[in-house]
N, CA, C and O atoms as a Maestro MAE file, in Angstrom:
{
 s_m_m2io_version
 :::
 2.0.0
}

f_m_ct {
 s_m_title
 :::
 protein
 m_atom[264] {
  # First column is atom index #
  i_m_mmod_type
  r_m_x_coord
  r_m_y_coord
  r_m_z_coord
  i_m_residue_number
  s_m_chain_name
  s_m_pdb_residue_name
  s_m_pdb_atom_name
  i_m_atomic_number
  :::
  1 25 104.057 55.739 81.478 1 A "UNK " " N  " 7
  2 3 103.796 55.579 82.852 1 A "UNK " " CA " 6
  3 2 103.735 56.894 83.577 1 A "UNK " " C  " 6
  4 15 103.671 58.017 83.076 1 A "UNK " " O  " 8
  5 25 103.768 56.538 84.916 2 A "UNK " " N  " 7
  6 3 103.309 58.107 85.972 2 A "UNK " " CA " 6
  7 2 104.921 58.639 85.570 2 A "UNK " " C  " 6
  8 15 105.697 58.189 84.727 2 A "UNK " " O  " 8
  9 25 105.070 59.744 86.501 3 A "UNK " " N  " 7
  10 3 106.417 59.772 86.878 3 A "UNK " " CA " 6
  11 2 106.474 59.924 88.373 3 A "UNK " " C  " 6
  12 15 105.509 60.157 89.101 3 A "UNK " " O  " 8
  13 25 107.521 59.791 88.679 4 A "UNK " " N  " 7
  14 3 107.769 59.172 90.371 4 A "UNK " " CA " 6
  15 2 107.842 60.621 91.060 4 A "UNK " " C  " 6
  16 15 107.831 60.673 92.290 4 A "UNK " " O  " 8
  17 25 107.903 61.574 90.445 5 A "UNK " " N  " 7
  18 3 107.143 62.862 91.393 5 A "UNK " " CA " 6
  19 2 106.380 63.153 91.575 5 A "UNK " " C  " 6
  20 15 105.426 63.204 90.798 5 A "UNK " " O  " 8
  21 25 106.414 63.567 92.930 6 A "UNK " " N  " 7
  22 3 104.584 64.072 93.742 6 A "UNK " " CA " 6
  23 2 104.144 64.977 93.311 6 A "UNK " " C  " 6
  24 15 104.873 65.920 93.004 6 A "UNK " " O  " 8
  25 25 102.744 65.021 93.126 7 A "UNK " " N  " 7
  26 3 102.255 66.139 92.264 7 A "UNK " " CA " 6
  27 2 102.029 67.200 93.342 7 A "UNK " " C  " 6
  28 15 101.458 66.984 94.411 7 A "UNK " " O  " 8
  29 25 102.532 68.350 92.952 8 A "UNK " " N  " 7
  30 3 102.386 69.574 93.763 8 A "UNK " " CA " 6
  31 2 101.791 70.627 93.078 8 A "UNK " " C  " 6
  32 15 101.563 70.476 91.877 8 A "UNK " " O  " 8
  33 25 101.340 72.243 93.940 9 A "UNK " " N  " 7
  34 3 100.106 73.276 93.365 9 A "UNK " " CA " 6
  35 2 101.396 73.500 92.666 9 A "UNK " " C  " 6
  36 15 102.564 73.131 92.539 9 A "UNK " " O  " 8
  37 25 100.407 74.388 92.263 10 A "UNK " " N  " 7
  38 3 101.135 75.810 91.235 10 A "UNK " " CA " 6
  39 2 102.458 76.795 91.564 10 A "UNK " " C  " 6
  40 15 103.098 77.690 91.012 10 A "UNK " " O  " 8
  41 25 102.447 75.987 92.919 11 A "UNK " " N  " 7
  42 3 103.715 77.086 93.782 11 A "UNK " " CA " 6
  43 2 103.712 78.223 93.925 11 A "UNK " " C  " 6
  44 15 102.812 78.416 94.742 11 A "UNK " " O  " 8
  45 25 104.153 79.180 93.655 12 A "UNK " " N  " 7
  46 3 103.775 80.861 93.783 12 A "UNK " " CA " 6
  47 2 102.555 81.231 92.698 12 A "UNK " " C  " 6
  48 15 102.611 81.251 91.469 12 A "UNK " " O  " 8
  49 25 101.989 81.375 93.148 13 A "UNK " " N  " 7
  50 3 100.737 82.377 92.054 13 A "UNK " " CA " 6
  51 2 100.958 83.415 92.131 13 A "UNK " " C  " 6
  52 15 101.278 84.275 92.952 13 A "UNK " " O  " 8
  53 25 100.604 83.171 90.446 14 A "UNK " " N  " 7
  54 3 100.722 85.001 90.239 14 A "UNK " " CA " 6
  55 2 99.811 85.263 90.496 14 A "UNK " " C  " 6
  56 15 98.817 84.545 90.382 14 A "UNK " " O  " 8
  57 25 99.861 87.114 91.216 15 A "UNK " " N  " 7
  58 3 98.743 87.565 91.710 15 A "UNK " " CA " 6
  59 2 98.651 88.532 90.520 15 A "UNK " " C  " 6
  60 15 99.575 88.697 89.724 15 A "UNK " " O  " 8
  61 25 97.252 89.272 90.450 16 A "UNK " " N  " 7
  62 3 96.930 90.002 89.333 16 A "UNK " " CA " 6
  63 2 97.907 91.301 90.139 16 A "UNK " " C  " 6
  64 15 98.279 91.198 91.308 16 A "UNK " " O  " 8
  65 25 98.187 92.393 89.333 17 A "UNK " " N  " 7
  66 3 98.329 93.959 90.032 17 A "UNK " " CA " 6
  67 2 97.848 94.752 89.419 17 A "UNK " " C  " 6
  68 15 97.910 95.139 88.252 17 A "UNK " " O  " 8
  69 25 97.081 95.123 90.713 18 A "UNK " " N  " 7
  70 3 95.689 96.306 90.928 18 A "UNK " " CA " 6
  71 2 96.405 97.590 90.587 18 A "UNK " " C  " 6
  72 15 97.630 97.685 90.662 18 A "UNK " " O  " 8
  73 25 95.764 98.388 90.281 19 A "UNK " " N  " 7
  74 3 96.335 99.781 90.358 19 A "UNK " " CA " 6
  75 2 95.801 100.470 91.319 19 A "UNK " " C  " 6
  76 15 94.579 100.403 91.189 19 A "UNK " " O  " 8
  77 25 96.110 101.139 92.275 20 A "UNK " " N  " 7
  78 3 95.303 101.769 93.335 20 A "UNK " " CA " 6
  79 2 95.143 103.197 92.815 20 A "UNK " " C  " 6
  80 15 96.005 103.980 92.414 20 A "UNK " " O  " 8
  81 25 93.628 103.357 92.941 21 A "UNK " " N  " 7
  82 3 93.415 104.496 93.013 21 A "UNK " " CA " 6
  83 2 93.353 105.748 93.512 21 A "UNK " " C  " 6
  84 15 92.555 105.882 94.439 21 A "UNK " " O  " 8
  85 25 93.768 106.407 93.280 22 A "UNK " " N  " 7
  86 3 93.737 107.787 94.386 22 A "UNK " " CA " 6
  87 2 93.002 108.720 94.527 22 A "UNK " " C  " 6
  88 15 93.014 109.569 93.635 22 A "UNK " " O  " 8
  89 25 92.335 108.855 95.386 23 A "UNK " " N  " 7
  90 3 91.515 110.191 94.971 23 A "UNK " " CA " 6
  91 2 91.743 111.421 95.970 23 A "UNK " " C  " 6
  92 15 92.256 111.148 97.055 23 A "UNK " " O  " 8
  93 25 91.390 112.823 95.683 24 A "UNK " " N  " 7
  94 3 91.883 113.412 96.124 24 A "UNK " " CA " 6
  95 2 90.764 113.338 97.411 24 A "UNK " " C  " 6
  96 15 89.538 113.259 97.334 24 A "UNK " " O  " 8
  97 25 91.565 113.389 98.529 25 A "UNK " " N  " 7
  98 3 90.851 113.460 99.780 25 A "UNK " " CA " 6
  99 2 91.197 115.261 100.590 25 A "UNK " " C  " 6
  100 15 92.143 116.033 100.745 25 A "UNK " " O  " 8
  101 25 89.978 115.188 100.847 26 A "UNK " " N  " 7
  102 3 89.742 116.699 102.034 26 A "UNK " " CA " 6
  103 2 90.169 116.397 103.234 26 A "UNK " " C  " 6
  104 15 89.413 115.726 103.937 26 A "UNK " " O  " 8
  105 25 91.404 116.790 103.739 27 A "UNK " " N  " 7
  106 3 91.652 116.577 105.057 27 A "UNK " " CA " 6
  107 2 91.395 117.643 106.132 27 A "UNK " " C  " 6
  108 15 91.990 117.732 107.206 27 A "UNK " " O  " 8
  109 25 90.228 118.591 105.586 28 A "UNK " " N  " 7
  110 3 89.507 119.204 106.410 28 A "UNK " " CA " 6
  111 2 87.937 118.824 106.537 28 A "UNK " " C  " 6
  112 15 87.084 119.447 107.169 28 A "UNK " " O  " 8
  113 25 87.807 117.860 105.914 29 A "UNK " " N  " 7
  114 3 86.632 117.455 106.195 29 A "UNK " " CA " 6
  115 2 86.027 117.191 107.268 29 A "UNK " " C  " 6
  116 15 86.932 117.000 108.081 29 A "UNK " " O  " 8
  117 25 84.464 116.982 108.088 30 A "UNK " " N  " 7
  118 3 84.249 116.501 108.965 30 A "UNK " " CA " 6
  119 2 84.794 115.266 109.587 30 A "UNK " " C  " 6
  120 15 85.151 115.121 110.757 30 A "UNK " " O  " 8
  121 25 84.804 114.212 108.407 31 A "UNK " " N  " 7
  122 3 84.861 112.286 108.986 31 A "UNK " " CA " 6
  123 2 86.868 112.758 109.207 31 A "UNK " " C  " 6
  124 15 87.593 112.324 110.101 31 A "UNK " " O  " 8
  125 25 87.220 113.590 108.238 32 A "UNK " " N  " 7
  126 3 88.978 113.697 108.647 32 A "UNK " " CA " 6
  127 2 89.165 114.117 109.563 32 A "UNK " " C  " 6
  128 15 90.008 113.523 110.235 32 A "UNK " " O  " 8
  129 25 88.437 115.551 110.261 33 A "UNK " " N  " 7
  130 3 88.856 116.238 111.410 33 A "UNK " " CA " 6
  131 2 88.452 114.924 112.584 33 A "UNK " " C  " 6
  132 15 89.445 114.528 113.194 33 A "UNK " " O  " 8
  133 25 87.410 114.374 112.875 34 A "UNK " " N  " 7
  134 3 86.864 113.279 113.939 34 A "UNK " " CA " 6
  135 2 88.154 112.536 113.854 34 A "UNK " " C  " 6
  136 15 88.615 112.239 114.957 34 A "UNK " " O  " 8
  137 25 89.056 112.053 112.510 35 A "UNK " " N  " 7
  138 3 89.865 111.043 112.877 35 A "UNK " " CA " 6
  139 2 90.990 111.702 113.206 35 A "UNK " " C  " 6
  140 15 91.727 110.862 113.722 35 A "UNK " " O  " 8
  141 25 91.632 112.967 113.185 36 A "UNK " " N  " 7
  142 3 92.688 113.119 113.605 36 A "UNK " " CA " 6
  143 2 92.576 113.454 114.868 36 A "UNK " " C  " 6
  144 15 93.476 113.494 115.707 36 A "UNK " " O  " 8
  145 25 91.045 113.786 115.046 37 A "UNK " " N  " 7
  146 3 91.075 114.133 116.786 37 A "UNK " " CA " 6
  147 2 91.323 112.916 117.590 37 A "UNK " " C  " 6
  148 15 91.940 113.208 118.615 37 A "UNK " " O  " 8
  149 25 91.098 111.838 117.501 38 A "UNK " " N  " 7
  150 3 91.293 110.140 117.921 38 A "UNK " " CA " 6
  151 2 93.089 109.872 117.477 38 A "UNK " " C  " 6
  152 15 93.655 109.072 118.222 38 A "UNK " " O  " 8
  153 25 93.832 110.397 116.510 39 A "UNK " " N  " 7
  154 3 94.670 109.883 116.616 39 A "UNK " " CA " 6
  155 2 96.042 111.170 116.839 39 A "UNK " " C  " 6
  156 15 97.204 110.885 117.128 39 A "UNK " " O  " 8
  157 25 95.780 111.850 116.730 40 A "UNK " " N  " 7
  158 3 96.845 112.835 116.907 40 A "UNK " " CA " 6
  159 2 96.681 113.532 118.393 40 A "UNK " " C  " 6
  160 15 95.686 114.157 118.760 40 A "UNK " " O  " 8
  161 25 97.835 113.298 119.145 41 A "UNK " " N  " 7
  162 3 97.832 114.228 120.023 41 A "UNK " " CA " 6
  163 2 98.445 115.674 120.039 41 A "UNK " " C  " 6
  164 15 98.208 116.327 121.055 41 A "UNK " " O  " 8
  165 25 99.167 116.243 119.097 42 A "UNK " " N  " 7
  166 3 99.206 117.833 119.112 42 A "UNK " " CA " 6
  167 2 98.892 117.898 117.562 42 A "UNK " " C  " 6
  168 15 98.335 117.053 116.860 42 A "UNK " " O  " 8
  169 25 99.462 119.275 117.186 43 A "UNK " " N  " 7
  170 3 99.280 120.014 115.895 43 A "UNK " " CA " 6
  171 2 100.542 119.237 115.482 43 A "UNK " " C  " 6
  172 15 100.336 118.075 115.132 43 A "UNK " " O  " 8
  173 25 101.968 119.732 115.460 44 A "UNK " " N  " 7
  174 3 102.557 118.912 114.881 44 A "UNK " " CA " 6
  175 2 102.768 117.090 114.681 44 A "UNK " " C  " 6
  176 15 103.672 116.521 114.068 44 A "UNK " " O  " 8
  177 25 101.854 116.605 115.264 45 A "UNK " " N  " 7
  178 3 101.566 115.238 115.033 45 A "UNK " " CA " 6
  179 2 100.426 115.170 113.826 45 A "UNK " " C  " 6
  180 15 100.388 114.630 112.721 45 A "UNK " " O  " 8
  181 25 99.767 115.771 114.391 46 A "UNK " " N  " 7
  182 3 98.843 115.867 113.383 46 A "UNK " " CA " 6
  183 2 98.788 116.487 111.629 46 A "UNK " " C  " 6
  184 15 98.091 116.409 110.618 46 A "UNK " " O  " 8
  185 25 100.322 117.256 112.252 47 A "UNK " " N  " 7
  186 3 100.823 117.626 110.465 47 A "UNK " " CA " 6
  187 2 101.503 116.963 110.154 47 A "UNK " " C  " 6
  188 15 101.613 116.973 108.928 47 A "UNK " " O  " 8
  189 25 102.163 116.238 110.677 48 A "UNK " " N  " 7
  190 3 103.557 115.422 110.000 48 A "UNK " " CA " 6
  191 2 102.690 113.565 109.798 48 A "UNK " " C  " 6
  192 15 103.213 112.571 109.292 48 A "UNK " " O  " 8
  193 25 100.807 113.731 110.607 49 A "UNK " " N  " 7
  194 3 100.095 112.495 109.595 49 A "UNK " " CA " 6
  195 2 99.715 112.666 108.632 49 A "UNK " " C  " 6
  196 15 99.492 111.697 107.907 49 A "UNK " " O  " 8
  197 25 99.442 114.127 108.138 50 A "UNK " " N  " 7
  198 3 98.618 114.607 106.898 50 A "UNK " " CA " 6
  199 2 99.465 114.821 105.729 50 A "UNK " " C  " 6
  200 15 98.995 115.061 104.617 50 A "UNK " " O  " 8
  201 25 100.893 114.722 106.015 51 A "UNK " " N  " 7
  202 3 101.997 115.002 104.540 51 A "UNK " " CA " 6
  203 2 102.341 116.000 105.195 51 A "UNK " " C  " 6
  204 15 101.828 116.894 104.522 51 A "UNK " " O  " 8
  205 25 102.746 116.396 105.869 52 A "UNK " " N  " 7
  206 3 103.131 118.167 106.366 52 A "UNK " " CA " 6
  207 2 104.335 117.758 107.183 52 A "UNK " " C  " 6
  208 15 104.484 118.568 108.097 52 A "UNK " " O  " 8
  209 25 105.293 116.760 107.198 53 A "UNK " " N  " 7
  210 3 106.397 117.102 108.197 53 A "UNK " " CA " 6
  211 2 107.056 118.186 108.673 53 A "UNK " " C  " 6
  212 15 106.707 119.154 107.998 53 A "UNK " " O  " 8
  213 25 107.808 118.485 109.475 54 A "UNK " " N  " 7
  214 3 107.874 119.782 110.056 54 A "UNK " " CA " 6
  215 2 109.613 119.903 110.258 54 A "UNK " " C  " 6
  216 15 109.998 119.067 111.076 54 A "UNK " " O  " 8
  217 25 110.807 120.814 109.656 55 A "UNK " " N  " 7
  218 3 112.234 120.269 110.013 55 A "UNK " " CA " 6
  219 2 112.561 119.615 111.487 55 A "UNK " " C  " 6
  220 15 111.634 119.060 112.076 55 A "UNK " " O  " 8
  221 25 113.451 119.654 111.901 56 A "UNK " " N  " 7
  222 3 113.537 118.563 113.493 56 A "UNK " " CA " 6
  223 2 112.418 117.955 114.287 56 A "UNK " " C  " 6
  224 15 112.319 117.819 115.507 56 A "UNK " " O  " 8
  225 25 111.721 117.671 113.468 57 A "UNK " " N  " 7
  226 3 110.376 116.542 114.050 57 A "UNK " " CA " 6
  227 2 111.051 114.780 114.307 57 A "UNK " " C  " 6
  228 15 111.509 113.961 113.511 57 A "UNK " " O  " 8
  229 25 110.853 114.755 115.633 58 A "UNK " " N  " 7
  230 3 111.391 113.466 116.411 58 A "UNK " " CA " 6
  231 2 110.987 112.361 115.660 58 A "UNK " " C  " 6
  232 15 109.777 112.140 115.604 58 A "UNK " " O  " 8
  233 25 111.771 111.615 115.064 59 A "UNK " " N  " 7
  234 3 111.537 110.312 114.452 59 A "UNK " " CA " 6
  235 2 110.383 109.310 114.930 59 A "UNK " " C  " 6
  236 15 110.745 108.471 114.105 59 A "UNK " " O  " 8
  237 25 110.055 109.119 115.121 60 A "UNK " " N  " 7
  238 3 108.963 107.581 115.722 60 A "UNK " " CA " 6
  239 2 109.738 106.375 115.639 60 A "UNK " " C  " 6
  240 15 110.284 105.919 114.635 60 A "UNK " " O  " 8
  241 25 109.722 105.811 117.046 61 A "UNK " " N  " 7
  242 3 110.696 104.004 117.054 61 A "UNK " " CA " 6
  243 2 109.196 103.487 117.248 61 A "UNK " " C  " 6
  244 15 108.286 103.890 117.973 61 A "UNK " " O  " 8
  245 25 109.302 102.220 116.128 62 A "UNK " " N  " 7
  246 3 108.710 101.484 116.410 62 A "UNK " " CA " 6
  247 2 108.469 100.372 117.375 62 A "UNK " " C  " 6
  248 15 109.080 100.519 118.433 62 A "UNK " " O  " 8
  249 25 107.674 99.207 117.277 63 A "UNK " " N  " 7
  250 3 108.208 98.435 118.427 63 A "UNK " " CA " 6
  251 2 108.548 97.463 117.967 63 A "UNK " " C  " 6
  252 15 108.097 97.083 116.886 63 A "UNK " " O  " 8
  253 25 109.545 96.704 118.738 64 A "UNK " " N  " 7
  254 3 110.167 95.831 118.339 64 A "UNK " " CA " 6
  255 2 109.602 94.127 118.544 64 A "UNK " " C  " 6
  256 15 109.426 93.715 119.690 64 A "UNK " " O  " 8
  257 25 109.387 93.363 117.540 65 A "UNK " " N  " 7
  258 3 108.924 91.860 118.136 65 A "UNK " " CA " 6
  259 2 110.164 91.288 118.207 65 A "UNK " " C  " 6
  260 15 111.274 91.561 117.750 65 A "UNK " " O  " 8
  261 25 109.593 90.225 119.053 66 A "UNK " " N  " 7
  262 3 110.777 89.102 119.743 66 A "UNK " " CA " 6
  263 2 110.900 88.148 118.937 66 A "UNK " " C  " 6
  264 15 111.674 87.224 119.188 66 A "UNK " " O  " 8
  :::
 }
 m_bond[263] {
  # First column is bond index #
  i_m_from
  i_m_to
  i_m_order
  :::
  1 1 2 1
  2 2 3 1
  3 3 4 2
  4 3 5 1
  5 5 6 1
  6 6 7 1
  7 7 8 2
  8 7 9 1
  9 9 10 1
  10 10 11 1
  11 11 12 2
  12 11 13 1
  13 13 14 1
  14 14 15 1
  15 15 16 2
  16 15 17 1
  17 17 18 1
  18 18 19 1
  19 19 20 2
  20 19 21 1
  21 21 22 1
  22 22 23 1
  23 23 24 2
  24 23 25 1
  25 25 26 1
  26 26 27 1
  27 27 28 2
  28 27 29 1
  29 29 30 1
  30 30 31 1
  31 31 32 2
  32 31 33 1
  33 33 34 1
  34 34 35 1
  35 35 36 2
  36 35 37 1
  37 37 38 1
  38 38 39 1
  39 39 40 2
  40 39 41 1
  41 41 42 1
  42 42 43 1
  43 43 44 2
  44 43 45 1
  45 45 46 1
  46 46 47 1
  47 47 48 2
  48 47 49 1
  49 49 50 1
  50 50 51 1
  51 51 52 2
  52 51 53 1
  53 53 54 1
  54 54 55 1
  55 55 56 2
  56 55 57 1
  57 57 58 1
  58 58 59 1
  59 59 60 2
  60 59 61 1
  61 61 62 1
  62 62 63 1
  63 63 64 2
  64 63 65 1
  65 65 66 1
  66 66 67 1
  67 67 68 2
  68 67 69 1
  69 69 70 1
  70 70 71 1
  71 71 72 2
  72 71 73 1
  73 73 74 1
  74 74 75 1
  75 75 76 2
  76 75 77 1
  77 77 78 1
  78 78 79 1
  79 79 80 2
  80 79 81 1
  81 81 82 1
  82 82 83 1
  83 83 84 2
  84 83 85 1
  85 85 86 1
  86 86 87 1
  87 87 88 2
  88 87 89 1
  89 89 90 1
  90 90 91 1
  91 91 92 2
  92 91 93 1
  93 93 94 1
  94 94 95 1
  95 95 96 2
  96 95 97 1
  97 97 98 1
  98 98 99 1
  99 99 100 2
  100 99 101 1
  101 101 102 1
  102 102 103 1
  103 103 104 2
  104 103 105 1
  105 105 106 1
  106 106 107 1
  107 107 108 2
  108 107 109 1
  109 109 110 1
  110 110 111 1
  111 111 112 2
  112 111 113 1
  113 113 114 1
  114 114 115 1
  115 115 116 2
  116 115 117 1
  117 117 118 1
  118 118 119 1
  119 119 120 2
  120 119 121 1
  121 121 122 1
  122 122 123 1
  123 123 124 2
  124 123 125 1
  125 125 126 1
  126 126 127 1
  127 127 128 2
  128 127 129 1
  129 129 130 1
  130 130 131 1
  131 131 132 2
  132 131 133 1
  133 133 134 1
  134 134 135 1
  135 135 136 2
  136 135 137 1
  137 137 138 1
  138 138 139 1
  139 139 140 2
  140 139 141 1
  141 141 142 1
  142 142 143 1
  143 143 144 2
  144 143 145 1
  145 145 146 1
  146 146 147 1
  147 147 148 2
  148 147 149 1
  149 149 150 1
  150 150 151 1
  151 151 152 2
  152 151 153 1
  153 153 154 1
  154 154 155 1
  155 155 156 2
  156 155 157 1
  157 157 158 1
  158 158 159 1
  159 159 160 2
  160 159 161 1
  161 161 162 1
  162 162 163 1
  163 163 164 2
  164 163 165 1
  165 165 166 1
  166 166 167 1
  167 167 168 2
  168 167 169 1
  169 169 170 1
  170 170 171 1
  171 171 172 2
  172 171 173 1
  173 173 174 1
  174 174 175 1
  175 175 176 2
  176 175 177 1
  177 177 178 1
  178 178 179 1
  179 179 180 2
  180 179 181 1
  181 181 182 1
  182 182 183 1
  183 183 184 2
  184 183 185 1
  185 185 186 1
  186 186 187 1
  187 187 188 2
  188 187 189 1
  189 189 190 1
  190 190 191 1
  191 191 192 2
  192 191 193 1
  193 193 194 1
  194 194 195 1
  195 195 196 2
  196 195 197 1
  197 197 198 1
  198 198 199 1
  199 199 200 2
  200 199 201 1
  201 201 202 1
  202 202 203 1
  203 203 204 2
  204 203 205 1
  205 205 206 1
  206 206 207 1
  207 207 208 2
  208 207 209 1
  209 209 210 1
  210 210 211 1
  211 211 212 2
  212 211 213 1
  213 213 214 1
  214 214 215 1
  215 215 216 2
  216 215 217 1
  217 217 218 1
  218 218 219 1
  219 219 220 2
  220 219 221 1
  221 221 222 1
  222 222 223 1
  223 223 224 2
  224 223 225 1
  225 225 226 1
  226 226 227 1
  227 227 228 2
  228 227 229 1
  229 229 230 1
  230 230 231 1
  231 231 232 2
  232 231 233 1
  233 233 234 1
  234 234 235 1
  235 235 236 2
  236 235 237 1
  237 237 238 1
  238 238 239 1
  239 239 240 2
  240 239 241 1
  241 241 242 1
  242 242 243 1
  243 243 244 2
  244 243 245 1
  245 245 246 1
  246 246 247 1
  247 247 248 2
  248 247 249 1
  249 249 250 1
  250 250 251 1
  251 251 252 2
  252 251 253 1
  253 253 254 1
  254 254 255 1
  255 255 256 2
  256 255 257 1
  257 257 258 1
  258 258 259 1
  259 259 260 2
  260 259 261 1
  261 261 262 1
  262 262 263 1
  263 263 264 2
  :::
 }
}
């Protein structure tokens, strides 16, 4: 006979894992310089987005959801 449990999915799927690739990027490039000009407002912002932190560079608070 059946059995008296409801048939349910697969429950968690496994997901495959990708390897991400890296490649080496120019962060003096043209399309890089355009984007740090849009997102950085000084030099040390703009080094501590590129891997360059700087010693006593002010933490960043995020924001908080409710």
């Amino acid at each position: 006979g059946k059995s008296s449990k409801p048939k349910r999915g697969k429950g968690k799927s496994s997901k495959k894992k990708t390897k991400k690739v890296v490649k080496d990027v120019d962060i003096l490039s043209s399309a890089a310089m355009l984007n740090a000009h849009y997102i950085c407002h000084n030099v040390p912002a703009c080094l501590e987005l590129r891997g360059f932190p700087w010693p006593g560079s002010p933490k960043k608070k995020g924001k908080r959801r409710k």
